[in-house]
MIDOSE-1310 file (N, C-alpha, C; in nm, 2 decimals, decimal comma, always signed):
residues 280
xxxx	+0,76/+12,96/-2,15/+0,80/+12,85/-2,06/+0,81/+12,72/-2,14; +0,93/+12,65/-2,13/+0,94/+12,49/-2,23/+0,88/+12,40/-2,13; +0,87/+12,40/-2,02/+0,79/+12,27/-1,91/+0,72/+12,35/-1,82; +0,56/+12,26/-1,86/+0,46/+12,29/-1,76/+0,44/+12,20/-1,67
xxxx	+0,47/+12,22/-1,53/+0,45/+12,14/-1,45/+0,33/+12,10/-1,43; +0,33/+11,95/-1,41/+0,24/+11,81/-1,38/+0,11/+11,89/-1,29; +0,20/+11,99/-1,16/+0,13/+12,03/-1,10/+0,16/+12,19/-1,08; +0,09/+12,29/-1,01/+0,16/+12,46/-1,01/+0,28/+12,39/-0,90
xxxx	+0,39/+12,45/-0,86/+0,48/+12,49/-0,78/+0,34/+12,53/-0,63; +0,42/+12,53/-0,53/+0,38/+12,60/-0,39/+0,38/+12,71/-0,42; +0,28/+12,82/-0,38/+0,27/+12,96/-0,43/+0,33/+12,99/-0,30; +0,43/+13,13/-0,30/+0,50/+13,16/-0,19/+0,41/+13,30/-0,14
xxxx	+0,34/+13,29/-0,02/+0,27/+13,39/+0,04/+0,38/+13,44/+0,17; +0,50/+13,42/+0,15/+0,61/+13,42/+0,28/+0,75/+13,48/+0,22; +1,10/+13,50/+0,16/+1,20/+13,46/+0,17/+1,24/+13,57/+0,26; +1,63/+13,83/+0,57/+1,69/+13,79/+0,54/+1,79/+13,86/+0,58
xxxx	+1,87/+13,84/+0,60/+1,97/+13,87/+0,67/+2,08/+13,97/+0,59; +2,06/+14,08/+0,52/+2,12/+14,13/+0,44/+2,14/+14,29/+0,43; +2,30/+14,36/+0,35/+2,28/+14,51/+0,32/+2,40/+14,57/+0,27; +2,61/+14,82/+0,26/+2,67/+14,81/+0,22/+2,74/+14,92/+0,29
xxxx	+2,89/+14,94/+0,30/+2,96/+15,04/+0,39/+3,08/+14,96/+0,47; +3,13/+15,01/+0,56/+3,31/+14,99/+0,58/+3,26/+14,92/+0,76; +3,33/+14,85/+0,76/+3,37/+14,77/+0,94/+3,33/+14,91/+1,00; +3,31/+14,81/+1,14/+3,34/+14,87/+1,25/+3,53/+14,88/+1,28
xxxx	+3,54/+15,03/+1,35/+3,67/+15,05/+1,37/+3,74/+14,93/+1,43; +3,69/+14,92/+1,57/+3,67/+14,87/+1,64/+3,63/+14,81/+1,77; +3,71/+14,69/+1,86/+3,57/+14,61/+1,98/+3,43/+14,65/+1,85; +3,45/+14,54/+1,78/+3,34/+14,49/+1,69/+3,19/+14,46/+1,76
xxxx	+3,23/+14,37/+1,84/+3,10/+14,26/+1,91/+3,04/+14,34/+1,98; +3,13/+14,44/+2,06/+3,07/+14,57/+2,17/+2,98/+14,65/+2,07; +3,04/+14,69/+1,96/+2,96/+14,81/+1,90/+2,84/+14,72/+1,81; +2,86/+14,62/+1,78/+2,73/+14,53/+1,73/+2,65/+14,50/+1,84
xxxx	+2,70/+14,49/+1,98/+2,57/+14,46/+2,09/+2,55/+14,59/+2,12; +2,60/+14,68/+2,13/+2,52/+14,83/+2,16/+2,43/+14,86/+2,03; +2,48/+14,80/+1,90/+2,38/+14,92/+1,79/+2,26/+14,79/+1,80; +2,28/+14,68/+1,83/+2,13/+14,62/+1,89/+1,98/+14,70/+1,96
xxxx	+2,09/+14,73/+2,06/+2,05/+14,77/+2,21/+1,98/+14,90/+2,16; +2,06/+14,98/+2,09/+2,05/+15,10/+2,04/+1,93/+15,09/+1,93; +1,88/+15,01/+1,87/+1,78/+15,01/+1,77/+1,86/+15,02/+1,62; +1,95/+15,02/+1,60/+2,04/+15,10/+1,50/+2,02/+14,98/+1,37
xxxx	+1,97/+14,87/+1,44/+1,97/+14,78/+1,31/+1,81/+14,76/+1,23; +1,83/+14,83/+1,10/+1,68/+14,83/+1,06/+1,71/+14,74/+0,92; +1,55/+14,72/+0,87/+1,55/+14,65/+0,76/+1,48/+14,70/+0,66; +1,53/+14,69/+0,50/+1,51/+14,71/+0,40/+1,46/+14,57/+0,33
xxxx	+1,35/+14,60/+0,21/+1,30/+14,48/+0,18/+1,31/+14,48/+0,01; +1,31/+14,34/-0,01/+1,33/+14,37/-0,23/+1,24/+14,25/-0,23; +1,13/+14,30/-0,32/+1,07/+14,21/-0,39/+1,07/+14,11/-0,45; +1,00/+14,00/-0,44/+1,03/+13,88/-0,49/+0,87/+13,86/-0,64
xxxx	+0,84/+13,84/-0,73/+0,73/+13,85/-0,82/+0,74/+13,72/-0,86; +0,64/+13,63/-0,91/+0,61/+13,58/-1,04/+0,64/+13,56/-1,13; +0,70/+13,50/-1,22/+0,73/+13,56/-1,32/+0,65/+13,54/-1,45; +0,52/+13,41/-1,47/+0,42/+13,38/-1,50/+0,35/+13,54/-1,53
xxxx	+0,35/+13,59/-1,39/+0,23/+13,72/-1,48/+0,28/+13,84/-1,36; +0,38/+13,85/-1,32/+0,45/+13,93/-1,26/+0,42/+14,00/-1,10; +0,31/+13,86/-1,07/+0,23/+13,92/-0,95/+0,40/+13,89/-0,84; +0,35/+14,03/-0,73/+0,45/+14,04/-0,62/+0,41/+13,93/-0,54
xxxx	+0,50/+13,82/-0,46/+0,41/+13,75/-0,41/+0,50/+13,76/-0,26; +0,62/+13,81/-0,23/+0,65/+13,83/-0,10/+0,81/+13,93/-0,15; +0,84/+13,93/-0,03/+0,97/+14,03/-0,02/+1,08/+13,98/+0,07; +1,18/+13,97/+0,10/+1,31/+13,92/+0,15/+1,35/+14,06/+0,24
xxxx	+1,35/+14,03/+0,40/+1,41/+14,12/+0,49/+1,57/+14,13/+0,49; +1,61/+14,28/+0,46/+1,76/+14,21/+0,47/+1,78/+14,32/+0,57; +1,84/+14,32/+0,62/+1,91/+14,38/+0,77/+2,02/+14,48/+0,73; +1,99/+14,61/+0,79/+2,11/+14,72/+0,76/+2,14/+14,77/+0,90
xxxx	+2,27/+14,79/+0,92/+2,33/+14,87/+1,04/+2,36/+14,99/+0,99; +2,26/+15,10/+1,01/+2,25/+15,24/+0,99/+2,38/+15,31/+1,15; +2,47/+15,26/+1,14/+2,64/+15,33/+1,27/+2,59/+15,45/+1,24; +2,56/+15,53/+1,30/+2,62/+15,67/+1,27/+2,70/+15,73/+1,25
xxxx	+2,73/+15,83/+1,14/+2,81/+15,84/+1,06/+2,92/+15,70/+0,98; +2,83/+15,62/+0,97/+2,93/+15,46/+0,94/+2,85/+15,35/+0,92; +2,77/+15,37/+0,77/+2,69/+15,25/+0,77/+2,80/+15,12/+0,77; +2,74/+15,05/+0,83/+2,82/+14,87/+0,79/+2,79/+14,80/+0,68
xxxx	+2,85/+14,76/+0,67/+2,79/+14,67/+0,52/+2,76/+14,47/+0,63; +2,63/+14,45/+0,56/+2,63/+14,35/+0,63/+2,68/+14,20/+0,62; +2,80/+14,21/+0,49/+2,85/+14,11/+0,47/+2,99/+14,10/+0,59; +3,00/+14,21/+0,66/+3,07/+14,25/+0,79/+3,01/+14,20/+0,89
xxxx	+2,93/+14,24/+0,97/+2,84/+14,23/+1,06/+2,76/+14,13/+1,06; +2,68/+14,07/+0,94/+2,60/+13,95/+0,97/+2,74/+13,78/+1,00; +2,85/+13,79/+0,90/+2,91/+13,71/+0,99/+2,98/+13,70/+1,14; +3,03/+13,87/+1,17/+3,04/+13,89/+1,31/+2,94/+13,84/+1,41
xxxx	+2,84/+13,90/+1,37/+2,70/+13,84/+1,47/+2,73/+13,70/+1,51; +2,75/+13,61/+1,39/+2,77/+13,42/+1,42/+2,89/+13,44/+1,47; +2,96/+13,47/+1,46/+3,09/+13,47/+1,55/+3,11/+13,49/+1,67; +3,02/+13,60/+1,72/+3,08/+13,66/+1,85/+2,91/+13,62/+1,95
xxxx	+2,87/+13,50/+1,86/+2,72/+13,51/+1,94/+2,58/+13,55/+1,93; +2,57/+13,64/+1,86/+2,48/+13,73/+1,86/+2,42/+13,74/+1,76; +2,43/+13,61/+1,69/+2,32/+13,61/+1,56/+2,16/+13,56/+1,60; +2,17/+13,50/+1,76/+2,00/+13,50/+1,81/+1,97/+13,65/+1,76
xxxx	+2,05/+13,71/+1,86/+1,96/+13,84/+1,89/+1,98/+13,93/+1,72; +2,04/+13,92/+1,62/+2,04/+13,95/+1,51/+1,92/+13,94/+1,48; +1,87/+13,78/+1,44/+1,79/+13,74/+1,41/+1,67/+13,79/+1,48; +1,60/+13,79/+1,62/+1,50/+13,81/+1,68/+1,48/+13,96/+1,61
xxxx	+1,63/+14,06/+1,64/+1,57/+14,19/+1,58/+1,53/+14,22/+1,45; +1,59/+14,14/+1,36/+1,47/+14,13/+1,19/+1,34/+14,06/+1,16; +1,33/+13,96/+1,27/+1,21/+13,91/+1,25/+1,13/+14,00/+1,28; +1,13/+14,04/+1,43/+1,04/+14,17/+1,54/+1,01/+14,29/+1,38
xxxx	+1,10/+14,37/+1,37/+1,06/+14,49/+1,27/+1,03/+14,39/+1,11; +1,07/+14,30/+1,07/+1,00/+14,27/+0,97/+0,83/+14,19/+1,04; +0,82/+14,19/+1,11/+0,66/+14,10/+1,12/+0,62/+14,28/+1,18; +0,64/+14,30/+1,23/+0,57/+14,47/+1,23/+0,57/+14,56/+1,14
xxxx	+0,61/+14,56/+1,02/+0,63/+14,65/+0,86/+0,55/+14,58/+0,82; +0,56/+14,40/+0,78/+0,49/+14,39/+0,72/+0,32/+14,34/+0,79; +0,32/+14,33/+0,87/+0,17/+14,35/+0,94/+0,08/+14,48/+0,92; +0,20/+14,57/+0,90/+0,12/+14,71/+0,89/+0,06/+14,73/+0,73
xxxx	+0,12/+14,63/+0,63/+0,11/+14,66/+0,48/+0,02/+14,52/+0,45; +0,01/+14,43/+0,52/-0,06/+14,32/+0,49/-0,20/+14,36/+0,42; -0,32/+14,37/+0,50/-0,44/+14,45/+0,41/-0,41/+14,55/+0,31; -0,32/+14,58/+0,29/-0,30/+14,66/+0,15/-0,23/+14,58/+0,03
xxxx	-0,13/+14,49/+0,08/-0,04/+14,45/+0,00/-0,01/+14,29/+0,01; -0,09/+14,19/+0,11/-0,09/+14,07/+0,11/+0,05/+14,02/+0,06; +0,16/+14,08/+0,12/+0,30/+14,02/+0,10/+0,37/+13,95/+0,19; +0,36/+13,84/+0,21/+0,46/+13,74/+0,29/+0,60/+13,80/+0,32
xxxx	+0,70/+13,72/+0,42/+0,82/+13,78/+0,43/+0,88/+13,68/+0,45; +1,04/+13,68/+0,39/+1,18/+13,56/+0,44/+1,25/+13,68/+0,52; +1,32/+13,56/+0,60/+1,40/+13,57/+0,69/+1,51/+13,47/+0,72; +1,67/+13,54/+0,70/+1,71/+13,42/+0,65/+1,79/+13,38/+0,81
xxxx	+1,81/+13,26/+0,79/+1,89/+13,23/+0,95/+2,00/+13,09/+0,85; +2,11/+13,12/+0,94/+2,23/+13,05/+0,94/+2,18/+12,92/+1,03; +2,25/+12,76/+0,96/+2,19/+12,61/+0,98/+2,19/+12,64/+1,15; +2,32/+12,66/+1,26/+2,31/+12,66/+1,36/+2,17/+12,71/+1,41
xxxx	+2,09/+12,84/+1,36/+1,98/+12,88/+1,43/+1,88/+12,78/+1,38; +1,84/+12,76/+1,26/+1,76/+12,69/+1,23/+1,74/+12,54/+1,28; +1,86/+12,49/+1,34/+1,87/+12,37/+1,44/+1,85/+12,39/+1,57; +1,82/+12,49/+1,60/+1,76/+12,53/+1,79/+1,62/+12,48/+1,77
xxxx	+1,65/+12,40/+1,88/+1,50/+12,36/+1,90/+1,38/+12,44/+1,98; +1,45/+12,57/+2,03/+1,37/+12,68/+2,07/+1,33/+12,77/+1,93; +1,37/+12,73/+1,82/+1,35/+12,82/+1,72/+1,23/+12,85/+1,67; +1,10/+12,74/+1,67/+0,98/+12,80/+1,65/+0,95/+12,90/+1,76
xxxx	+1,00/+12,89/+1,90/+0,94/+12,93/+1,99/+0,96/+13,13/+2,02; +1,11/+13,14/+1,97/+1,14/+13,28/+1,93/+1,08/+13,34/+1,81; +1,07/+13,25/+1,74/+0,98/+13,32/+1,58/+0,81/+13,32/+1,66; +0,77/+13,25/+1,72/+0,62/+13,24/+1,78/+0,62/+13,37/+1,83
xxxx	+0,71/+13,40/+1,93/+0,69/+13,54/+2,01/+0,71/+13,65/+1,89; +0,85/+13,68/+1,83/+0,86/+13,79/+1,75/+0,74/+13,82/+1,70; +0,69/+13,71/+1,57/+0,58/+13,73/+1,45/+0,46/+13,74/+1,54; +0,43/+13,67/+1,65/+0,28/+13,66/+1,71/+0,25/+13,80/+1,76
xxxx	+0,33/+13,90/+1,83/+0,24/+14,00/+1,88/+0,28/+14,12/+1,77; +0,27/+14,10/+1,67/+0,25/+14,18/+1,55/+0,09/+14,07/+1,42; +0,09/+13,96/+1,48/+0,03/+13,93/+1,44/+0,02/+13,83/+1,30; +0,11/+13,81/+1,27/+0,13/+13,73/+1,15/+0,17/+13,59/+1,22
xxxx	+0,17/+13,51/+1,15/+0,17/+13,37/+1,12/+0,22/+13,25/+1,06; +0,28/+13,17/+1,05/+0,38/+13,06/+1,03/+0,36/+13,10/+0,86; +0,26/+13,11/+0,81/+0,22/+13,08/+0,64/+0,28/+13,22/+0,55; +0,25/+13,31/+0,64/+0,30/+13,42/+0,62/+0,48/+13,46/+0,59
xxxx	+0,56/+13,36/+0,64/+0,67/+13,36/+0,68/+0,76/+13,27/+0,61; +0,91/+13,30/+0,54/+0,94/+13,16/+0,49/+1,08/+13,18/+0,53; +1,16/+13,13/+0,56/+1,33/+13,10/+0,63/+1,38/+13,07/+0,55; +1,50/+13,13/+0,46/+1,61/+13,06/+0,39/+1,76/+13,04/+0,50
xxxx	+1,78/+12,90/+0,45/+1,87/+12,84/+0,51/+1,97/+12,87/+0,40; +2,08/+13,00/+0,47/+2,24/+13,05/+0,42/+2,34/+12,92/+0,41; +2,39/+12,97/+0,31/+2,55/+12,88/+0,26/+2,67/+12,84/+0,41; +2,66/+12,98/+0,53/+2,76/+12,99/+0,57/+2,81/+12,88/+0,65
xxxx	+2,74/+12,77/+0,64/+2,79/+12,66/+0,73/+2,76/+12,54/+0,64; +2,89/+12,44/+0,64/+2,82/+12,33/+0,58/+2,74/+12,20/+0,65; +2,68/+12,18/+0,57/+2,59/+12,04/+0,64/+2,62/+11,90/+0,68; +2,63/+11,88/+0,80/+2,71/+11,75/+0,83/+2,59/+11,64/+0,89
xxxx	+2,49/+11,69/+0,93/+2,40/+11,58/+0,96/+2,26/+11,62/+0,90; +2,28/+11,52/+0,80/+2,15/+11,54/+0,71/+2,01/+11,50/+0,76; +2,05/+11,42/+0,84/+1,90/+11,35/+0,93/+1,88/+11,46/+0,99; +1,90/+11,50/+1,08/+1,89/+11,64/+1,15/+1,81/+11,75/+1,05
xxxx	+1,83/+11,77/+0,97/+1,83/+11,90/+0,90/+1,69/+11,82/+0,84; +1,65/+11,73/+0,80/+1,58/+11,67/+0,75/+1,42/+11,66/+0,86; +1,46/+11,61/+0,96/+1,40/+11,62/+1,03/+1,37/+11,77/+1,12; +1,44/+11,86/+1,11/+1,38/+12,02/+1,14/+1,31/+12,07/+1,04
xxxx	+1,31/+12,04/+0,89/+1,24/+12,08/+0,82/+1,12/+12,05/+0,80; +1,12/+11,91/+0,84/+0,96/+11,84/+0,89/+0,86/+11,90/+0,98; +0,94/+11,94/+1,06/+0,90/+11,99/+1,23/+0,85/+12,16/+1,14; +0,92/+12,24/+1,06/+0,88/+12,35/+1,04/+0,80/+12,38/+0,93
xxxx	+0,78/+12,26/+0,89/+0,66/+12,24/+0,77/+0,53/+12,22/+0,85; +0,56/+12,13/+0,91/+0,38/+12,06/+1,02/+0,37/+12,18/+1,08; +0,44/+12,27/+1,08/+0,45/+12,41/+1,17/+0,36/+12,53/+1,07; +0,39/+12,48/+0,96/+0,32/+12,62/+0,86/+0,43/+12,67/+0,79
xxxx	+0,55/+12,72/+0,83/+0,65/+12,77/+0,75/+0,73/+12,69/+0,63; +0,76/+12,76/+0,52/+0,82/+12,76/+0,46/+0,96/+12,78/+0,46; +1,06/+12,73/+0,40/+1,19/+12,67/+0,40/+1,28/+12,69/+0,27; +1,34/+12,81/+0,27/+1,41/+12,77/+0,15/+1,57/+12,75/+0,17
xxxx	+1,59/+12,71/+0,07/+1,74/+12,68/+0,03/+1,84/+12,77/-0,07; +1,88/+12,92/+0,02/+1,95/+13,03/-0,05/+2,09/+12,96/-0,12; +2,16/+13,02/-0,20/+2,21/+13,05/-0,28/+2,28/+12,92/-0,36; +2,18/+12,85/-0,40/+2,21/+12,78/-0,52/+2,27/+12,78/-0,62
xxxx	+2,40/+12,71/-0,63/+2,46/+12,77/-0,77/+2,53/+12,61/-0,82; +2,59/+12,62/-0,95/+2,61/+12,46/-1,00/+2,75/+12,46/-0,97; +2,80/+12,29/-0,93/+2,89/+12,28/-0,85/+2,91/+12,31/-0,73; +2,82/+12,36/-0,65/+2,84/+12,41/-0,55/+2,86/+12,31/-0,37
xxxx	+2,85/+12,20/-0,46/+2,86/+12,05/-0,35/+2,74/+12,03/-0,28; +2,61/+12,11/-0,29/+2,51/+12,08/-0,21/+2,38/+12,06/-0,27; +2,38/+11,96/-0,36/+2,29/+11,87/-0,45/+2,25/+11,81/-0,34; +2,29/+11,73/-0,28/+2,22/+11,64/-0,17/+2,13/+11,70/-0,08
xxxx	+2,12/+11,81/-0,08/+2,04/+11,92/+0,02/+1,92/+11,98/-0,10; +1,90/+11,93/-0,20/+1,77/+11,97/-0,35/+1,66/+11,83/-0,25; +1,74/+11,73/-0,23/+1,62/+11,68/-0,20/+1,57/+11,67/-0,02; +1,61/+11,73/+0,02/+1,54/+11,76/+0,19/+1,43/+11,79/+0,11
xxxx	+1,32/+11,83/+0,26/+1,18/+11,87/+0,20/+1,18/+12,03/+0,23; +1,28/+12,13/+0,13/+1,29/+12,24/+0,14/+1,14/+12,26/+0,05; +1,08/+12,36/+0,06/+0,98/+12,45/+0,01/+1,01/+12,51/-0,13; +1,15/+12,53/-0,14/+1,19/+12,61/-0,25/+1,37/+12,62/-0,24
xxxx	+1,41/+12,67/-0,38/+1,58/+12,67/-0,41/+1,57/+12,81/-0,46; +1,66/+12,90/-0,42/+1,69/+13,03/-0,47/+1,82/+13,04/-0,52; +1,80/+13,03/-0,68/+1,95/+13,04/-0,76/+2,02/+13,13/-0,69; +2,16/+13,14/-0,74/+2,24/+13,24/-0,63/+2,26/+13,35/-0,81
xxxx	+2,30/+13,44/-0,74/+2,29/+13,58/-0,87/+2,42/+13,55/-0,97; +2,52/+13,49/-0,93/+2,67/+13,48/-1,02/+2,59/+13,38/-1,13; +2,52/+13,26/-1,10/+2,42/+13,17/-1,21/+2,31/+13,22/-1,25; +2,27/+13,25/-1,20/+2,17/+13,37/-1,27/+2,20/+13,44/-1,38
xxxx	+2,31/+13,57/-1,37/+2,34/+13,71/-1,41/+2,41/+13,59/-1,57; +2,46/+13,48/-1,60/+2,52/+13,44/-1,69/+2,48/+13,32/-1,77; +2,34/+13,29/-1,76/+2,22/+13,26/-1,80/+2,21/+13,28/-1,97; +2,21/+13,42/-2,01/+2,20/+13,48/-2,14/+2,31/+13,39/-2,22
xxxx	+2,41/+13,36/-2,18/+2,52/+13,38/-2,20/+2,59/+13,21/-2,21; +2,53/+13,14/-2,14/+2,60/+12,96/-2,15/+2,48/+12,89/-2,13; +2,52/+12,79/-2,25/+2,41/+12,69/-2,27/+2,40/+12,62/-2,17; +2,53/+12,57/-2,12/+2,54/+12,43/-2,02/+2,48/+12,54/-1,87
xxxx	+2,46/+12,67/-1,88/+2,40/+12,69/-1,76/+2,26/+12,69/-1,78; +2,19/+12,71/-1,89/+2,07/+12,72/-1,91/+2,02/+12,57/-1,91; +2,06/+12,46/-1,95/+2,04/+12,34/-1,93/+2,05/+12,28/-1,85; +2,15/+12,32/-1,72/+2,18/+12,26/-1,59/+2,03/+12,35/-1,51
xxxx	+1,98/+12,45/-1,53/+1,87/+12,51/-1,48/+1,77/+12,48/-1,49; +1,76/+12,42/-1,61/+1,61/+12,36/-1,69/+1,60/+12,20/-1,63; +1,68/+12,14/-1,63/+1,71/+12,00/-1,51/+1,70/+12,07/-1,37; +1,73/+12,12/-1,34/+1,70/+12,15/-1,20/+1,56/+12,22/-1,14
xxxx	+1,53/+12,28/-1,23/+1,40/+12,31/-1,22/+1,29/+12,20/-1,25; +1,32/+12,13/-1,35/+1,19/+11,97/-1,37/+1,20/+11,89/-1,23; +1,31/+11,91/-1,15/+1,37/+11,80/-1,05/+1,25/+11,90/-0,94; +1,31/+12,00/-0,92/+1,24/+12,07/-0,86/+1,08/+12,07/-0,83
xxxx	+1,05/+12,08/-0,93/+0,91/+12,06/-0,95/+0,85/+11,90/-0,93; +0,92/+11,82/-0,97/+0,87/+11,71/-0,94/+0,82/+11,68/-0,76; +0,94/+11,78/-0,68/+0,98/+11,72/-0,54/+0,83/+11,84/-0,49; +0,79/+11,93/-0,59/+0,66/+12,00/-0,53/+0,76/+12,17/-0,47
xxxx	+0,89/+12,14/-0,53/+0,91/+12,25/-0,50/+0,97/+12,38/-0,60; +0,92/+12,53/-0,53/+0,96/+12,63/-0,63/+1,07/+12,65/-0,63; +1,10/+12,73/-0,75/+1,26/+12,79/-0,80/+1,25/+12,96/-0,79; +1,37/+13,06/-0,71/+1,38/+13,17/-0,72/+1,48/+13,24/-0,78
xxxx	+1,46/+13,29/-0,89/+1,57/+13,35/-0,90/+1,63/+13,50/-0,84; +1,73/+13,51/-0,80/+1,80/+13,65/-0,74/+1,89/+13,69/-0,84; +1,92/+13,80/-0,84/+2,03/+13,88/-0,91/+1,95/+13,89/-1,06; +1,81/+13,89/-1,08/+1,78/+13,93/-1,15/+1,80/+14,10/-1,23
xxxx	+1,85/+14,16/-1,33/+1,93/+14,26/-1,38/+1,87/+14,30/-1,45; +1,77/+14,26/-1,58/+1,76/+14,32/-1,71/+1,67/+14,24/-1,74; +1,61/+14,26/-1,89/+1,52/+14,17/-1,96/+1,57/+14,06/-2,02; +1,68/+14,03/-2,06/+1,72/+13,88/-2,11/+1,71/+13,84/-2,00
xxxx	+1,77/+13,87/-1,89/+1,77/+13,75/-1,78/+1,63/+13,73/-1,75; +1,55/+13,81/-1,77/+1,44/+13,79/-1,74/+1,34/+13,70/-1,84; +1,39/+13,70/-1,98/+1,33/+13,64/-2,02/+1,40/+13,49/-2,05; +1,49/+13,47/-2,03/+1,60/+13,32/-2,03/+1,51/+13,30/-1,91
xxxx	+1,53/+13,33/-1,81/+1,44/+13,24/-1,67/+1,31/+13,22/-1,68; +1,19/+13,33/-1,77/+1,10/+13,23/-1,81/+1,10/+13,12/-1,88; +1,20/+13,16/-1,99/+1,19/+13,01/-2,08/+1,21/+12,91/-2,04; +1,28/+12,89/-1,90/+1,33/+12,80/-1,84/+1,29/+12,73/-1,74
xxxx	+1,11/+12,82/-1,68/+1,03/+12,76/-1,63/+1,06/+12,84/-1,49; +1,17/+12,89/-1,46/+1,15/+12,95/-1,34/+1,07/+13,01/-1,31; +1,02/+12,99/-1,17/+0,89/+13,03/-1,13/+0,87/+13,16/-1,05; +1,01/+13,26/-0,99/+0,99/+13,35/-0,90/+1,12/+13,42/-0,94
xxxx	+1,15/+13,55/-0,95/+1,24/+13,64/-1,00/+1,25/+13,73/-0,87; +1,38/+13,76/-0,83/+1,43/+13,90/-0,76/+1,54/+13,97/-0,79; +1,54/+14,11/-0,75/+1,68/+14,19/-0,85/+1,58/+14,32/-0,87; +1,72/+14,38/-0,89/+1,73/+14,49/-0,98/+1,62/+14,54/-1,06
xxxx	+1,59/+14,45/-1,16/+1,51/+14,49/-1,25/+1,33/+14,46/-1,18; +1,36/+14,37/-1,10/+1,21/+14,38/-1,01/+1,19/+14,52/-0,93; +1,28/+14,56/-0,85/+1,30/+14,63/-0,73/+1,41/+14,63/-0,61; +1,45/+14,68/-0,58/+1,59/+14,75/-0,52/+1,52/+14,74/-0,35
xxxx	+1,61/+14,67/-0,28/+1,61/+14,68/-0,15/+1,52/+14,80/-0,11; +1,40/+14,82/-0,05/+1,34/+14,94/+0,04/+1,30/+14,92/+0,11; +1,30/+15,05/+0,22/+1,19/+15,07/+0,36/+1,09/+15,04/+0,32; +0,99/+14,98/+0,40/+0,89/+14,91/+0,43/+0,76/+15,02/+0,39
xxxx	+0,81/+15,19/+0,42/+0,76/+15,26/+0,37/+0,70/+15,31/+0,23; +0,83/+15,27/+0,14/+0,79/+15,26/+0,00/+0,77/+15,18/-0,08; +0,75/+15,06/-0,02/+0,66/+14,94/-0,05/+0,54/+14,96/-0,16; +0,45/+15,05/-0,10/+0,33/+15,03/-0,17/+0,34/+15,11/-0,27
xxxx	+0,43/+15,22/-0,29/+0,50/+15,30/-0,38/+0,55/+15,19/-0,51; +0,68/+15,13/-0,48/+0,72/+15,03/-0,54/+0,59/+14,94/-0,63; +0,50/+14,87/-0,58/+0,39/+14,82/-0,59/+0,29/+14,87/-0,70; +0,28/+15,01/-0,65/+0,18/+15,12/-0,78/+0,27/+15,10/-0,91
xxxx	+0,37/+15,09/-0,90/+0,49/+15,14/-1,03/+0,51/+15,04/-1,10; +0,54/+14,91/-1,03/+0,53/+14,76/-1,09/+0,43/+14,74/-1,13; +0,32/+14,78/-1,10/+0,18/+14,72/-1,19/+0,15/+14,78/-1,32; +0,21/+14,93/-1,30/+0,16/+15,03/-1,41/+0,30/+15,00/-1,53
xxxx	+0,42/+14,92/-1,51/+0,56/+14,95/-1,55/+0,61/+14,76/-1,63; +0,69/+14,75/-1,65/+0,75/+14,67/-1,70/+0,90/+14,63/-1,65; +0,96/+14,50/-1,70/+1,09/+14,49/-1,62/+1,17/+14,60/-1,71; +1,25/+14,62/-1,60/+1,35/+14,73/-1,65/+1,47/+14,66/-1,71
């Protein structure tokens, strides 16, 4: 690591709306509010570590539409959901089965969970009140829990967003700011009082490879740290990437070479192997 921060980063004990397969034929919105109804939308989870000493410190819910005979891919279906409405009930259904997977693995595995919601949800002012119900009768807790705020909308009232993130901070939750990448016009959003910035994987994966990205990372990360907040990286791949992002002080790694999207089931599987194993 070339910069040790003044102070540690926020340790994340809490980051989704994510998953791969062909459309709905179609009446989209119909067959996305029946495989609701139907249970049909489950969640896979990928580990998020440390990169300091490689401790797991939470996992990222991404959301799969298991169609029968017709998985979806959810770069289909999670923007349909905001389109046709139905990204509440998207959302309520990944919170519900992620705060119940991971409630059942907590005493064994003390792993937090994200969940990610698009700016419109995260601007309902009923939003603590649906995350209160989902996570409370499984039993987990604001601290437990961190929200990344998606690219898929841009930001037009920064007071607003400013002030929700206040309200979900005095709340306990954690707030990050998904897919960070340079040039991406939303520098002005590094300084809200997000929790954390999660590189996006196209800046990431080419890290090894350009100086001016490894330097624009290494400023972003001192900025970061000053504001008290951590850095994540995604699209983690291999060991150079992995070791260019320690040298550069990043403080959380996800990918591939960490661990691969899984049921909640093989979790603690995953967990035994990472301890005994190395990045791949």
């Amino acid at each position: 690591m070339t910069h040790a921060p003044s102070a540690p980063p926020p340790d994340l004990a809490a980051p989704c709306l994510i998953a791969g397969g062909s459309p709905p034929a179609g009446g989209e919105a119909a067959a996305l509010r029946a495989g609701l109804a139907l249970g049909e939308i489950g969640v896979h989870y990928q580990p998020v570590v440390r990169l300091a000493d490689r401790r797991p410190v939470m996992v990222e819910a991404l959301a799969r539409w298991d169609r029968p005979g017709e998985p979806v891919s959810p770069d289909t279906f999670v923007p349909l959901a905001e389109r046709t409405g139905l990204g509440r009930s998207l959302s309520v259904s990944v919170a519900g089965t992620a705060a119940a997977d991971m409630a059942r693995l907590w005493p064994r595995l003390r792993l937090g969970v994200s969940i990610n919601l698009p700016l419109a949800q995260l601007l309902q002012p009923d939003l603590q009140s649906w995350l209160r119900r989902a996570l409370g009768r499984h039993g987990l807790g604001p601290r437990q829990v961190a929200l990344e705020l998606t690219e898929t909308t841009p930001v037009l009232d920064l007071a607003q967003l400013h002030r929700t993130l206040l309200r979900l901070r005095q709340a306990g939750y954690r707030v990050l700011l998904d897919d960070v990448a340079l040039g991406d016009g939303r520098t002005r959003l590094h300084r809200l009082p997000f929790s954390g910035l999660k590189l996006d994987r196209s800046l990431v994966e080419g890290l090894p490879f350009t100086a001016h990205g490894r330097q624009e990372v290494r400023r972003l990360v001192h900025a970061a740290e000053a504001r008290g907040q951590a850095v994540i990286a995604e699209g983690v791949s291999d060991r150079r990437i992995w070791g260019a992002l320690r040298d550069l002080g990043v403080h959380y790694a996800q990918g591939y070479a960490v661990g691969r999207p899984l049921p909640a089931a093989a979790l603690p599987g995953w967990w035994a192997g990472w301890r005994g194993g190395r990045v791949a």
